[in-house]
N, C-alpha and C positions, 0 to 999 in steps of 0.2 A: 504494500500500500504506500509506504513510505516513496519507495522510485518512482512510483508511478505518478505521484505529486511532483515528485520533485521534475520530473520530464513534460508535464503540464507545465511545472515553472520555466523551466530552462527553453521550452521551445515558445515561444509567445506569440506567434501567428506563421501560417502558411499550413501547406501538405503535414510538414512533422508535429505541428501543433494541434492536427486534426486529432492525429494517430495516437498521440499521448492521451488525448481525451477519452478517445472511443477504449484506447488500453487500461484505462481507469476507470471506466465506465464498466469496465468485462470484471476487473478486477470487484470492484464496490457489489455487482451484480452478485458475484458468485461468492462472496462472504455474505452479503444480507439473505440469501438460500440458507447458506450454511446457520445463520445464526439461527434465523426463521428454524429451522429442523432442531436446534437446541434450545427452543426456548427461549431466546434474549430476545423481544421482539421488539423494545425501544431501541438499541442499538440497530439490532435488523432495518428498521422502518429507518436511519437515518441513514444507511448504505445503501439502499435503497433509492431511497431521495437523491440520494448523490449521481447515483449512477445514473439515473432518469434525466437528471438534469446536465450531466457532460453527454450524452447522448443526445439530448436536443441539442445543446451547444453547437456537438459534431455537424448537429445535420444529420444525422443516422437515424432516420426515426424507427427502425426494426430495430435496432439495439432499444431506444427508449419502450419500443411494445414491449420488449421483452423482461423491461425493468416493470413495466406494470404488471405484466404476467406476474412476474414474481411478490410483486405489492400488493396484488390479490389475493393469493395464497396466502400472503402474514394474513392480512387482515382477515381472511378465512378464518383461519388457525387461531386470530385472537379470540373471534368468538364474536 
């Protein structure tokens, strides 16, 4: 999580600064699952958020669907 910020940092516009994002977005994506499946579901729901929103940033809106698939499911899960 840490790199992947910091290559959002370091890259600050063009093609490489897309790729940091959507790689950030993969990453935020597939911990908020993970957390979601343990339980932490305040954390979950803020990895979550994160990822939906460097997806849109991207322009990728299949990444961002896929950050709400997964937003669904917590919110399922919470109940």
């Amino acid at each position: 999580m840490r790199d992947a910020a910091r290559a959002v940092a370091h890259y600050d516009s063009g093609e490489e600064h897309r790729q940091a994002l959507l790689a950030r977005a993969e990453a935020l994506r597939l911990a908020g699952t993970y957390l979601t499946q343990v339980r932490q579901y305040d954390i979950a729901y803020t990895a979550l958020r994160g990822a939906i929103a460097d997806a849109r940033e991207a322009g990728d809106l299949l990444a961002a669907g896929s950050g709400v698939g997964c937003m669904c499911w917590l919110l399922v899960r919470q109940g």
